[in-house]
C-alpha positions as semicolon CSV with decimal commas, in nm:
position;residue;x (nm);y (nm);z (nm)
1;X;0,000;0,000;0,000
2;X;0,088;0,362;-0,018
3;X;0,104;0,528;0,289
4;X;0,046;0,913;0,312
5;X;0,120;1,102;0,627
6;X;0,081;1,520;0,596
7;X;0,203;1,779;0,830
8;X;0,145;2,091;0,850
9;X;0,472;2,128;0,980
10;X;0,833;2,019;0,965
11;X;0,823;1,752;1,281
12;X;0,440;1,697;1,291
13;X;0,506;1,356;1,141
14;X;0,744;1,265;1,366
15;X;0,526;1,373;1,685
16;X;0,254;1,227;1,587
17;X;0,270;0,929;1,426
18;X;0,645;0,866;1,297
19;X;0,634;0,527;1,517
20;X;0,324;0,390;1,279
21;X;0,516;0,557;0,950
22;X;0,777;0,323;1,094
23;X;0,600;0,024;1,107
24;X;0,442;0,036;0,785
25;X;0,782;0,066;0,650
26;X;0,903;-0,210;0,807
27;X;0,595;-0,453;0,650
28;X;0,693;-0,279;0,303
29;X;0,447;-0,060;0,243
30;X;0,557;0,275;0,043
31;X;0,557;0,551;0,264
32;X;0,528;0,950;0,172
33;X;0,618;1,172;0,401
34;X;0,431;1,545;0,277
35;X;0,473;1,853;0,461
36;X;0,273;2,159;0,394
37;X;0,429;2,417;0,513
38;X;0,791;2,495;0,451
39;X;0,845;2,600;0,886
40;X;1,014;2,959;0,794
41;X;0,798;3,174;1,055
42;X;0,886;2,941;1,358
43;X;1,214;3,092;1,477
44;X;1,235;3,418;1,694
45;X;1,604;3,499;1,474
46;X;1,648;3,308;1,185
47;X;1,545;3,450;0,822
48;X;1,251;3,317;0,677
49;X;1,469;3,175;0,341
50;X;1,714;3,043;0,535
51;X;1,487;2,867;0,796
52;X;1,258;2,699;0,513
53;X;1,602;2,539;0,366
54;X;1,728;2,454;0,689
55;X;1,375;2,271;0,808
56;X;1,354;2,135;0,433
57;X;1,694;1,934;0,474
58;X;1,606;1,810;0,855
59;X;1,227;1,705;0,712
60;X;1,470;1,514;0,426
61;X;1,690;1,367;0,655
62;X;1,397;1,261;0,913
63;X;1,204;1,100;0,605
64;X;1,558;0,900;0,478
65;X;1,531;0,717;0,852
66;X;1,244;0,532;0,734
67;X;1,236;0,522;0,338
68;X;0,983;0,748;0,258
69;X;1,017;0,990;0,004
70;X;1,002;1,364;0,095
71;X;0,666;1,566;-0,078
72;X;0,741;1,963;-0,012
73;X;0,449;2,240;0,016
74;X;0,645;2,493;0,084
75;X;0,350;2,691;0,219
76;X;0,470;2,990;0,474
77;X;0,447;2,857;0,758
78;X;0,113;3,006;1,010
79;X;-0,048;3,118;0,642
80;X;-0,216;2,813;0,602
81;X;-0,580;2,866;0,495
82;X;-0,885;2,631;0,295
83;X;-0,879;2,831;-0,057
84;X;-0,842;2,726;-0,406
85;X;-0,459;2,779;-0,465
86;X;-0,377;2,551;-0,140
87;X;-0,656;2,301;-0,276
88;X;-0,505;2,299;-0,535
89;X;-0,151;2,239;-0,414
90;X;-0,315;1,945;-0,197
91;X;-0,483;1,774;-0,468
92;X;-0,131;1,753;-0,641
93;X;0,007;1,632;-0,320
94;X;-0,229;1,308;-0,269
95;X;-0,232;1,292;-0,651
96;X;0,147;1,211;-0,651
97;X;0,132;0,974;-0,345
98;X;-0,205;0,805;-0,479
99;X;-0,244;0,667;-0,043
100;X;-0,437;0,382;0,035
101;X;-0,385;0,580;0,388
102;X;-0,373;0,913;0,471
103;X;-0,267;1,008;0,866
104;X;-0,334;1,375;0,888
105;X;-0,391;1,644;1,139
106;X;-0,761;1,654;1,305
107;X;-1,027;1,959;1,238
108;X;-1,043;2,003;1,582
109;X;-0,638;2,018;1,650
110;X;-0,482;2,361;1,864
111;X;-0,338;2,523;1,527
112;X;-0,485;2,692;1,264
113;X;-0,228;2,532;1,004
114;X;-0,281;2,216;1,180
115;X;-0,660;2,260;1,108
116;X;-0,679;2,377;0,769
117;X;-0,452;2,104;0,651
118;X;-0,703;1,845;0,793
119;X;-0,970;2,026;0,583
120;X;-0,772;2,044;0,290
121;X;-0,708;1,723;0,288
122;X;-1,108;1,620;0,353
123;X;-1,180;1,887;0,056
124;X;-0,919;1,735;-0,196
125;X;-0,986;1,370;-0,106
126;X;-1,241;1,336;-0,413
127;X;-1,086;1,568;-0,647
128;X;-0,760;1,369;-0,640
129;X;-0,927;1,136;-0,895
130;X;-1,125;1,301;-1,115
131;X;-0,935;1,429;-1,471
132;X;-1,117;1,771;-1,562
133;X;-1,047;1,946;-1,193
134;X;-0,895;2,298;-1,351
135;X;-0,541;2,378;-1,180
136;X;-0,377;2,093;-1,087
137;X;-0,063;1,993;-1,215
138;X;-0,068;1,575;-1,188
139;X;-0,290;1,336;-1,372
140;X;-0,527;1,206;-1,141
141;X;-0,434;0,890;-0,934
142;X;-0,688;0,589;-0,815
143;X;-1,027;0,708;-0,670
144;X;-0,977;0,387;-0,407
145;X;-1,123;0,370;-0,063
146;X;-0,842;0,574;0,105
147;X;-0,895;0,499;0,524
148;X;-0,810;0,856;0,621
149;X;-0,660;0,874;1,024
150;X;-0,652;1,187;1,231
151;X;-0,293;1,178;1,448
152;X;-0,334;1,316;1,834
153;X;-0,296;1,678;1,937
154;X;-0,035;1,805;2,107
155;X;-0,033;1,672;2,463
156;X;-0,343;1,444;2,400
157;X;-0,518;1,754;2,476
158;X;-0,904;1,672;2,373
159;X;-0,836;1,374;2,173
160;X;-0,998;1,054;2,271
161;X;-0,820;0,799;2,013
162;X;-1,056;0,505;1,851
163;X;-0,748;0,298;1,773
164;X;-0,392;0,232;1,867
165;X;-0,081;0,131;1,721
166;X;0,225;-0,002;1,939
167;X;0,481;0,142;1,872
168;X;0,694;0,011;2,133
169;X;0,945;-0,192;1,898
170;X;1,025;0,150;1,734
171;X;1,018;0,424;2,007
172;X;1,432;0,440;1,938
173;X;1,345;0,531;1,528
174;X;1,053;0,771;1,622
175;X;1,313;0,938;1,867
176;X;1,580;0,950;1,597
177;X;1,364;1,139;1,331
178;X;1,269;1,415;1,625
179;X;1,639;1,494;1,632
180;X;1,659;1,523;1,288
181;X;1,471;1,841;1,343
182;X;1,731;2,030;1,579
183;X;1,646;2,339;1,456
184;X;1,311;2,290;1,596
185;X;1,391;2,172;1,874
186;X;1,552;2,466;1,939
187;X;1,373;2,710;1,865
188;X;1,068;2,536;2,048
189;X;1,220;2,535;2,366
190;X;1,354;2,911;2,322
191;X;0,990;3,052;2,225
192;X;0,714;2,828;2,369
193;X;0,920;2,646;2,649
194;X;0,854;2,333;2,513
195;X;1,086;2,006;2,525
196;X;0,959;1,847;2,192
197;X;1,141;1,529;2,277
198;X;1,017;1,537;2,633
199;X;0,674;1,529;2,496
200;X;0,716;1,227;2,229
201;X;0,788;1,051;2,500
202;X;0,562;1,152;2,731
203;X;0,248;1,146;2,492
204;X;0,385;0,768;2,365
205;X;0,410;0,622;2,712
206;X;0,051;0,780;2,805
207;X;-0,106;0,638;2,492
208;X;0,046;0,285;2,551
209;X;-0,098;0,298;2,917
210;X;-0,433;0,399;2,751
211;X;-0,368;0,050;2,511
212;X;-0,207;-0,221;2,716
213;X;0,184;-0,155;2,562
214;X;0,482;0,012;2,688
215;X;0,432;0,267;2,325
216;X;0,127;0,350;2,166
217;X;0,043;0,630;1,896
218;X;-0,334;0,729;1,876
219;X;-0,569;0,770;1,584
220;X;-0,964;0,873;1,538
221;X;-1,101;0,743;1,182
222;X;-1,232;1,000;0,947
223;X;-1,617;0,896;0,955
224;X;-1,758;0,978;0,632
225;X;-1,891;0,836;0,317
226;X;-1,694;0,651;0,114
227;X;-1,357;0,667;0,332
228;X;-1,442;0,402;0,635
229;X;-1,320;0,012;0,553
230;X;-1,487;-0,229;0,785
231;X;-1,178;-0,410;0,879
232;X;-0,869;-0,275;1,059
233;X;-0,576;-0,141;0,838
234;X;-0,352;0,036;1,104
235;X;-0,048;-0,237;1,142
């Protein structure tokens, strides 16, 4: 299968659900790692060109860890919005990963960019197939059943996950693609306080407590027509 995960951000994927990007690499499924946004706002000194390159070769390097090919936005980063030149761009993006899966943020997720991804990708999900859609620059791939998953929030903060993936045999790769991104980590801790790394952890052990493993990542299904399979096909 092809395997889709979209950020909004340079180390979404990572946070949120690099363990089960792992996994379905390691059962040989073709993985896609897409980011929307190129990160260039999310520094309190570096320029914005300079930033998007930097965050561009970490996403790259993160991706390499586990196969899966890189897929660039390069949207600024907080200026994501639901309007016909980012539909656009997201219809190209599923149209060159043609996913059986999609793991995406949820429309209910702390950040705007976060938020407007989700939608974008619920907007695009039809258009990806269908030939006459005016703008895009790929063919159109497989209409399919894609199974689209929403990945946690940010400290589990009001997400109640419907399924779970263990994770636990490749906590040390998840952990290894978060410090490909050392320029966010950085930059996290100097404007928001936050230890990124801290937080995989903390929001992987939590979620394996919640599932009866020592590492867990945490998904709700996309519940609409045409996109729910009635069999499981998280690994």
């Amino acid at each position: 299968m092809n395997i889709l995960a979209i950020g909004a951000h340079p180390d979404d994927i990572e946070i949120f659900c690099g363990g089960t990007m792992a996994r379905f690499g390691q059962l040989g499924h073709r993985l896609f790692h897409a980011v929307f946004t190129s990160g260039n706002m999310g520094d309190l000194h570096a320029a914005p060109d300079a930033l998007a390159a930097t965050r561009r070769a970490e996403a790259q390097a993160a991706a390499k860890l586990v196969d899966a090919q890189l897929i660039w936005g390069g949207v600024d980063d907080e200026c994501v919005y639901p309007d016909e030149a980012q539909r656009t761009l997201m219809i190209d993006i599923l149209r060159e990963a043609d996913p059986d899966i999609i793991l995406t943020h949820s429309p209910d997720d702390y950040h705007p960019d976060h938020r407007y991804v989700g939608q974008l990708v619920f907007d695009s999900y039809h258009q990806k197939g269908l030939p006459n859609i005016p703008g895009p620059k790929r063919p159109p791939c497989r209409f399919g059943l894609t199974q689209v998953f929403y990945m946690d929030h940010p400290a589990g903060i009001n997400f109640q996950p419907q399924e779970y993936v263990d994770i636990s045999a490749v906590i040390g790769v998840k952990r290894e693609m978060l410090r490909q991104h050392a320029s966010q980590l950085v930059s996290m801790k100097e404007h928001s306080d936050a230890d990124i790394m801290d937080m995989l952890d903390v929001m992987a052990r939590f979620r394996g407590l919640n599932s009866g493993c020592k590492f867990a990542e945490g998904f709700r299904r996309e519940e609409a027509f045409h996109r729910v399979k009635a069999y499981r096909v998280l690994p």
